[in-house]
C-alpha positions in Angstrom: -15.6 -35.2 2.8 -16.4 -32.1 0.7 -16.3 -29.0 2.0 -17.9 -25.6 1.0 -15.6 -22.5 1.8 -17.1 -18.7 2.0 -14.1 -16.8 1.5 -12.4 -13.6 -0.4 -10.7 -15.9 -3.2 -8.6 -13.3 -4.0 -6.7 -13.7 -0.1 -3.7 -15.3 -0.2 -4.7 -17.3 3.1 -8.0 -18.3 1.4 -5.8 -19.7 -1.4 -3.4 -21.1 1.7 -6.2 -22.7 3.3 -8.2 -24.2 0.1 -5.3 -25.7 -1.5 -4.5 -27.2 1.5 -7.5 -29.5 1.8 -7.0 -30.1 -1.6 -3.6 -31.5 -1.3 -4.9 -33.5 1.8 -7.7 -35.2 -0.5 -10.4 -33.4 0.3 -13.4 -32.5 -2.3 -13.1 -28.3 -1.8 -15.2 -25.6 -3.7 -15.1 -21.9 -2.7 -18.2 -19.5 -3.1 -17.1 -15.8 -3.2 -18.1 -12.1 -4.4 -14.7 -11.1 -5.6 -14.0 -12.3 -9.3 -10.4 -14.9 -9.0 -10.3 -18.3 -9.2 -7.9 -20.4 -6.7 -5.8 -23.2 -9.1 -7.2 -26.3 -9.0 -10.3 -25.9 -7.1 -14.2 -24.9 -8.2 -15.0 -21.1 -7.1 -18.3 -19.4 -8.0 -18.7 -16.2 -7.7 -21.8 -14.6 -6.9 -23.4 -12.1 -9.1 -24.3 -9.2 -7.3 -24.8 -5.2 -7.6 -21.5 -3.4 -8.8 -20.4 -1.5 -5.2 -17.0 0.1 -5.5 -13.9 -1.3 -3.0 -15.9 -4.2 -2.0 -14.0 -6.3 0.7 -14.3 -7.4 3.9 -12.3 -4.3 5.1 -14.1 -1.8 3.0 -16.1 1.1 4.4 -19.3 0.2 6.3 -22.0 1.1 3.5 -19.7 -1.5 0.6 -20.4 -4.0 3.0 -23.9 -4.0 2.1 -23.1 -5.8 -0.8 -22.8 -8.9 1.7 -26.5 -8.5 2.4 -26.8 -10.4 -0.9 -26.3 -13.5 -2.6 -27.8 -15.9 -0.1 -29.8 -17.3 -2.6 -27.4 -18.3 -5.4 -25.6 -19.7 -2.4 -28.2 -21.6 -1.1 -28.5 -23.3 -4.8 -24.5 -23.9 -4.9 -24.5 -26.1 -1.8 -28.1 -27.8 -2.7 -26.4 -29.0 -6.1 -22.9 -29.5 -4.1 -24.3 -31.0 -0.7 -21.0 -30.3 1.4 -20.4 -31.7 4.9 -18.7 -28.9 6.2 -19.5 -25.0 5.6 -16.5 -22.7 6.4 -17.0 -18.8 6.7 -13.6 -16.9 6.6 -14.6 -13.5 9.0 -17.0 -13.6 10.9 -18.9 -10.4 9.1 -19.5 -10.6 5.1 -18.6 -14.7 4.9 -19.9 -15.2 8.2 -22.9 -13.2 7.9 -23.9 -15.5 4.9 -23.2 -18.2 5.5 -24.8 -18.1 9.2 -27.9 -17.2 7.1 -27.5 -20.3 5.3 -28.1 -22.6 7.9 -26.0 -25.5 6.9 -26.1 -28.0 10.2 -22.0 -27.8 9.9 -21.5 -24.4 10.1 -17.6 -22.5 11.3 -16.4 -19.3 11.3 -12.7 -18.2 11.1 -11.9 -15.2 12.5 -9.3 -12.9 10.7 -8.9 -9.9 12.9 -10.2 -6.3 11.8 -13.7 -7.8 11.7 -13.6 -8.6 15.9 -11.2 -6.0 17.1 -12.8 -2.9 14.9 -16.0 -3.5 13.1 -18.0 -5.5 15.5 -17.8 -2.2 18.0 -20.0 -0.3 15.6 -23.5 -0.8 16.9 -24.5 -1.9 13.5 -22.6 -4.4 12.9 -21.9 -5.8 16.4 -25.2 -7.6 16.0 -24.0 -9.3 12.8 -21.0 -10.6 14.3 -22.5 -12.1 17.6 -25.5 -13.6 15.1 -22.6 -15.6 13.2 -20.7 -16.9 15.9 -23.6 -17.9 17.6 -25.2 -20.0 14.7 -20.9 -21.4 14.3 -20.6 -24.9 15.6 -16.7 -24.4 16.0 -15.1 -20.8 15.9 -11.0 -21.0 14.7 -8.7 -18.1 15.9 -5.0 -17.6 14.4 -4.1 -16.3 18.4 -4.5 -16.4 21.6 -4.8 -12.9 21.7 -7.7 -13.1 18.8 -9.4 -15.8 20.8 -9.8 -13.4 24.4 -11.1 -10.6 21.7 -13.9 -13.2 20.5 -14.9 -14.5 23.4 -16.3 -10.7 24.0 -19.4 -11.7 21.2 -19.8 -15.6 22.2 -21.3 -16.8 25.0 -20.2 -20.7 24.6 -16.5 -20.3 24.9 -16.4 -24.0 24.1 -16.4 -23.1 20.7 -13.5 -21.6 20.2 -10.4 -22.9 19.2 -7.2 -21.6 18.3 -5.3 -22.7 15.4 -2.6 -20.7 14.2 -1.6 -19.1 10.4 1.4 -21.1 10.4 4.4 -20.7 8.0 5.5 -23.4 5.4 8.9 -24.3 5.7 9.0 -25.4 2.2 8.8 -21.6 1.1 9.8 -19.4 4.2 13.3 -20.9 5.5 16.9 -19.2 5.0 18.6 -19.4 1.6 22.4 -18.5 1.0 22.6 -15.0 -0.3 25.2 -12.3 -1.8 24.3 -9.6 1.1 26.9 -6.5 1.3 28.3 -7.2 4.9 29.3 -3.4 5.2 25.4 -3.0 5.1 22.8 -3.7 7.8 19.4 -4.0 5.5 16.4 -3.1 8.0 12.9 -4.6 6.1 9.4 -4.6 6.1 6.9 -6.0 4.2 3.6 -4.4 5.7 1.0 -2.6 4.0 1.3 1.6 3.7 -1.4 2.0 5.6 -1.7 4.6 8.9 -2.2 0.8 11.4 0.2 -0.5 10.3 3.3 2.7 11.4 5.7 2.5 8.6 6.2 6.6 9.3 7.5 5.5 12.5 9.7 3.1 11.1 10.8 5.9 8.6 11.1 8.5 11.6 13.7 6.0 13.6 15.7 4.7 11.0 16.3 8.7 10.2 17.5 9.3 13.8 19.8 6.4 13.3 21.4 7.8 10.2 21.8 11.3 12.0 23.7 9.4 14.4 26.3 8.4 12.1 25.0 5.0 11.0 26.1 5.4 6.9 26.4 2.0 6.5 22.5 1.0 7.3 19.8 0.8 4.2 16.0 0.2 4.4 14.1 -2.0 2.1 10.1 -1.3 2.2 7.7 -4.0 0.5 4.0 -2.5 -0.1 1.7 0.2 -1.0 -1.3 1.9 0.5 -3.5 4.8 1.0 0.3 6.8 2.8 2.6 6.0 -0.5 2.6 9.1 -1.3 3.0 10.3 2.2 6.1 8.0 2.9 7.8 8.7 -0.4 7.2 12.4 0.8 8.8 12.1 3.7 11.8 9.8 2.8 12.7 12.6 0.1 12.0 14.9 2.8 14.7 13.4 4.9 17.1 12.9 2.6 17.1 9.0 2.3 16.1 8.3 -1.4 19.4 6.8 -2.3 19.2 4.3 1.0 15.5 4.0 1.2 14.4 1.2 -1.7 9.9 1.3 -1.5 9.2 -2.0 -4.0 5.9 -2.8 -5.5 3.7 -5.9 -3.5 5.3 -9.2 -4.5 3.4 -12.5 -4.8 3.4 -14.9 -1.6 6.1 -17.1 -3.5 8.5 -14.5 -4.0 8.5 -12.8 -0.5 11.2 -15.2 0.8 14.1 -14.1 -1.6 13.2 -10.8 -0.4 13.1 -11.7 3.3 16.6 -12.8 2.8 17.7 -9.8 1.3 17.6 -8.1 4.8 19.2 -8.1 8.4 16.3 -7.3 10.6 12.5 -7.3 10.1 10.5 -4.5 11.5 6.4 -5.2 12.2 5.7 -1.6 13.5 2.1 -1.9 13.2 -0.2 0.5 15.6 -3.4 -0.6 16.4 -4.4 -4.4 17.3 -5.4 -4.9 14.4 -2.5 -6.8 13.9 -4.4 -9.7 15.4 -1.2 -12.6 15.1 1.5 -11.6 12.9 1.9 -13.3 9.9 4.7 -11.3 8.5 6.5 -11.5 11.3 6.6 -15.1 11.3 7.6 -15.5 7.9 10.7 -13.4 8.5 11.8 -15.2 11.7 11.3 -18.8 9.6 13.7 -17.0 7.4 16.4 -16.5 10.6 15.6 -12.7 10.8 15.6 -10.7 14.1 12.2 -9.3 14.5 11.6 -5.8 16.0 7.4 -5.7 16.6 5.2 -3.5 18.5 3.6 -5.2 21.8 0.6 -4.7 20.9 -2.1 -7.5 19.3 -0.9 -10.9 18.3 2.4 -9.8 17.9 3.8 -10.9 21.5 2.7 -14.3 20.3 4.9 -14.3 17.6 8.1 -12.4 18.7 9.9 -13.4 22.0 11.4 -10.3 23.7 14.6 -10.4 23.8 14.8 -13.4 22.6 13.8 -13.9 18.6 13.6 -10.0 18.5 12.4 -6.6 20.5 9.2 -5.5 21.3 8.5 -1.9 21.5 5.3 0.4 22.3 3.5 0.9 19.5 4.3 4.3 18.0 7.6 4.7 20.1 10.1 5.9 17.7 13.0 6.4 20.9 12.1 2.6 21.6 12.1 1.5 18.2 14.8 3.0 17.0 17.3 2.1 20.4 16.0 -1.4 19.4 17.3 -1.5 16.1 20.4 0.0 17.1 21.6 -2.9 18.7 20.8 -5.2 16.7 22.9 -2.9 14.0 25.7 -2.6 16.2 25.7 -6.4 17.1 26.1 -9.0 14.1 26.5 -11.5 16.4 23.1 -10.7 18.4 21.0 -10.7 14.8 22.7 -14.0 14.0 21.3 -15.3 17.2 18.0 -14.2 17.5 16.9 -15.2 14.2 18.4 -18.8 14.5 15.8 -18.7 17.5 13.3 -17.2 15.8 13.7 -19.9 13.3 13.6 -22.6 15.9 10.3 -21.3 17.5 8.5 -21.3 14.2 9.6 -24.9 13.7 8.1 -26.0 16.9 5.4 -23.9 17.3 3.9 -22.8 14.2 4.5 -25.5 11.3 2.1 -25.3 9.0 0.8 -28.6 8.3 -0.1 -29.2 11.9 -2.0 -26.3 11.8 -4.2 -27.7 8.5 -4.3 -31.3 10.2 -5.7 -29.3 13.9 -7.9 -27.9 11.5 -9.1 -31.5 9.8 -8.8 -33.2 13.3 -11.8 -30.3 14.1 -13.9 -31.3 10.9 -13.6 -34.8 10.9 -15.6 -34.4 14.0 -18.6 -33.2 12.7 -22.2 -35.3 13.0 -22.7 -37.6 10.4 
């Protein structure tokens, strides 16, 4: 089978998703505007009109860069002549490739691109063109799924197959942690959705309170770095606050284990599933997440973790606090956290779901 994927290549769950098929035998090229190549598998990139900060999150008038490139698309999959066609987002990728009209066309929906773009009135019509011309429509959460189900009008469609985590590369590793330190982690972007000054503003109250022995590891960077870096010197906490650079996928997990609890803080439900928060429970960490989103899906309240509302700093830090105060607790939760990920989001049932869905196609 050969299969044509529309797709950022620089996404780390592009690259997730591609290599994938790859390993599983399948014949996989990727078209895409952004200029990186995936390992091991064919990507062209389309030559279009220089536009600043293109992305599939960029500002609305970037995205007109997406109105292009349909033909030196449409020559790619002539001279390839795949059997599926897979969009990844429903507006840039989508909108091409529904455009295309290849007779086994699917979408996957990411998130931002259902739950915020498609309620601008220009761009709503996009997204319900694309899902309707979709034969199948994939959905990381149940959560994602209700949202989309807003723009389609054959709910049939849909079908929800979840980001899972590798085990392989997420799981817990033996590590030299200072057990007179609690280290509280995140590894989300510094951006305003995502509520790392909350997470900032509770972990301060905490060490008013007396709790010397607790330190804060913060994975990212972002349009509030300067902000957060601001207001961590602000508050005293350079010497127990550590901000380090974006790592590569691979290298997240020695990181991950570096720390006591996780903290997804995130504001807006734009935070569709909840990768990150996964990844830290397959690594046996307590999960404190916002109920907001996808999240819920991912973290069991009072169970793998706590679930706070979103920008609640009094929740989110009386959260934390016992999971400081409670070894025991931590070491509980995130061997249930671990367990759930095993059993419900194992990554290579997710890809074979996803092949079980493709092999179905018409001939």
């Amino acid at each position: 089978m050969k299969i044509c994927i529309l797709a950022d290549s620089g996404s780390i769950h592009t690259v997730r998703w591609t290599t994938a098929l790859k390993n599983e035998g399948y014949d996989v090229q990727v078209i895409t505007y952004v200029d990186s190549d995936i390992p091991g598998i064919k990507t062209h990139h389309l030559k279009t009109k220089k536009i600043i900060g293109i992305s599939p999150t960029a500002p609305l008038w970037s995205r007109l860069h997406y109105l292009s490139g349909r033909r030196q698309a449409k020559k790619i999959i002539q001279e390839f002549k795949p059997d599926i066609l897979h969009a990844y987002w429903a507006t840039s990728y989508g909108f091409l490739g529904a455009r295309l009209n290849h007779p086994n066309f699917y979408i996957s929906v990411w998130g931002r691109e259902i739950t915020h773009s498609a309620q601008h009135f220009l761009i709503r019509p996009m997204v319900v063109y694309a899902l309707k011309k979709a034969k199948k429509i994939f959905a990381t959460s149940r959560f994602l799924l209700k949202e989309t189900e807003k723009y389609v009008t054959d709910h049939s469609k849909l079908v929800h197959i979840p980001f899972g985590i590798e085990k392989e590369k997420f799981h817990p590793v033996l590590s030299s942690k200072n057990s007179n330190e609690v280290v509280i982690g995140s590894t989300k972007a510094f951006e305003p959705w995502y509520g790392i000054l909350v997470l900032i503003e509770a972990f301060k109250m905490l060490v008013d309170e007396g709790m010397a022995h607790i330190r804060m590891m913060l994975i990212g960077k972002g349009s509030q770095e300067d902000l957060i870096r601001s207001k961590i010197s602000e508050y005293g906490l350079d010497q127990i606050v550590k901000i380090i650079p974006p790592q590569p996928h691979e290298n997240l997990k020695e990181f991950l284990n570096q720390m006591d609890i996780y903290v997804i803080p995130s504001l807006t439900q734009s935070e569709t599933f909840g990768v990150a928060a996964a990844e830290a429970s397959a690594c046996a960490l307590p999960v404190v997440g916002s109920r907001i989103g996808g999240i819920p899906e991912v973290v069991s309240d009072g169970v793998t973790g706590f679930l706070v509302e979103p920008g609640n700093v009094s929740q989110l830090k009386t959260a934390l606090k016992k999971l400081i105060a409670d070894p025991d607790l931590r070491l509980s939760m995130g061997q249930k956290g671990l367990k759930l990920m095993i059993d419900r989001y194992d990554w290579h049932k997710n890809v074979r779901s996803l092949i079980e869905c493709y092999e179905q196609y018409d001939e």
